[in-house]
C-alpha positions as CSV (number, residue, x, y, z in Angstrom):
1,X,-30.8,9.3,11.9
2,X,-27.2,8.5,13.3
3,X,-24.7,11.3,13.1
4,X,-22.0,10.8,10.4
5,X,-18.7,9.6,11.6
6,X,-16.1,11.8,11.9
7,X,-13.7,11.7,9.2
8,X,-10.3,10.0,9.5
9,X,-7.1,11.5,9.6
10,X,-4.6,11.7,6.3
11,X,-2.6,8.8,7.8
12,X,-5.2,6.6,9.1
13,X,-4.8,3.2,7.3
14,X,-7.7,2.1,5.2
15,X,-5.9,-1.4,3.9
16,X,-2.3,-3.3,4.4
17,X,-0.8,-5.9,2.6
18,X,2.3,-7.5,1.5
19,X,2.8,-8.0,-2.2
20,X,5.7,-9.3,-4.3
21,X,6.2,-11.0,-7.9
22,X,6.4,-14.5,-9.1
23,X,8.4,-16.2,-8.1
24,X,9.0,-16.0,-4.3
25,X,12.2,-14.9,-4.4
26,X,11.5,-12.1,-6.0
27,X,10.9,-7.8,-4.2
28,X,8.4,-7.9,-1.9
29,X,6.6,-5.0,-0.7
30,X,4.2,-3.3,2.1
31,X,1.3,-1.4,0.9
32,X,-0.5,0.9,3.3
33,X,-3.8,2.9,1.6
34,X,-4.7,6.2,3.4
35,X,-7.6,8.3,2.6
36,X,-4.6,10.3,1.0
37,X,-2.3,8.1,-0.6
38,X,-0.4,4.7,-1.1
39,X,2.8,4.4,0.9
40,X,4.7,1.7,-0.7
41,X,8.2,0.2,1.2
42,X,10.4,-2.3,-0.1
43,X,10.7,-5.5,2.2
44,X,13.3,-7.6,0.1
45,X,15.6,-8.0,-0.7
46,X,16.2,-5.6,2.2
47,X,14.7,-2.5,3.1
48,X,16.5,0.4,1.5
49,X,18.4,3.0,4.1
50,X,16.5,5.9,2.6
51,X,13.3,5.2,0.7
52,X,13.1,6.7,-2.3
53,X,9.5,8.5,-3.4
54,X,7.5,5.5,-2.1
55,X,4.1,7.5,-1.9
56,X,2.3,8.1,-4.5
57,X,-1.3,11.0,-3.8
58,X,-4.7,9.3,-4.5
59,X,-5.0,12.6,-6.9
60,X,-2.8,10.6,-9.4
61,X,-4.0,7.3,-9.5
62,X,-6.5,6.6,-12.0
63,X,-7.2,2.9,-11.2
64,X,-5.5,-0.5,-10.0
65,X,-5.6,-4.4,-10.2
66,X,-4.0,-7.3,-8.9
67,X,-4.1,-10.5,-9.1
68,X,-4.8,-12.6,-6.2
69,X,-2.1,-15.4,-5.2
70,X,-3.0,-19.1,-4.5
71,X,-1.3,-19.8,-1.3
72,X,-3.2,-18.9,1.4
């Protein structure tokens, strides 16, 4: 039987992604999951100077969705 792995570090990213609203033009967003939490930062309109509260601990989340877009 294989050893386990070791466990990863508080700020080792598990997923990335951009995400925004319909349409386009709208905020846009970077999403980074940690075995932690979610760091969220604003992309556009334009990143702010001094982010405000963008992670959120896994301890509160209770569940998420989203909807998957159709461009590629």
């Amino acid at each position: 039987m294989a050893p386990p792995p070791p466990p990863l570090a508080a700020s080792t990213p598990l997923l990335h992604g951009e995400f925004g609203s319909y349409p386009a033009r709208g905020p846009r967003f970077a999403l980074t999951l940690t075995s932690q939490a979610l760091h969220i930062q604003r992309l556009r309109p334009k990143p702010e100077a001094r982010p405000r509260g963008g992670l959120v601990p896994l301890a509160e989340v209770s569940g998420c969705c989203t909807l998957r877009s159709r461009s590629p």
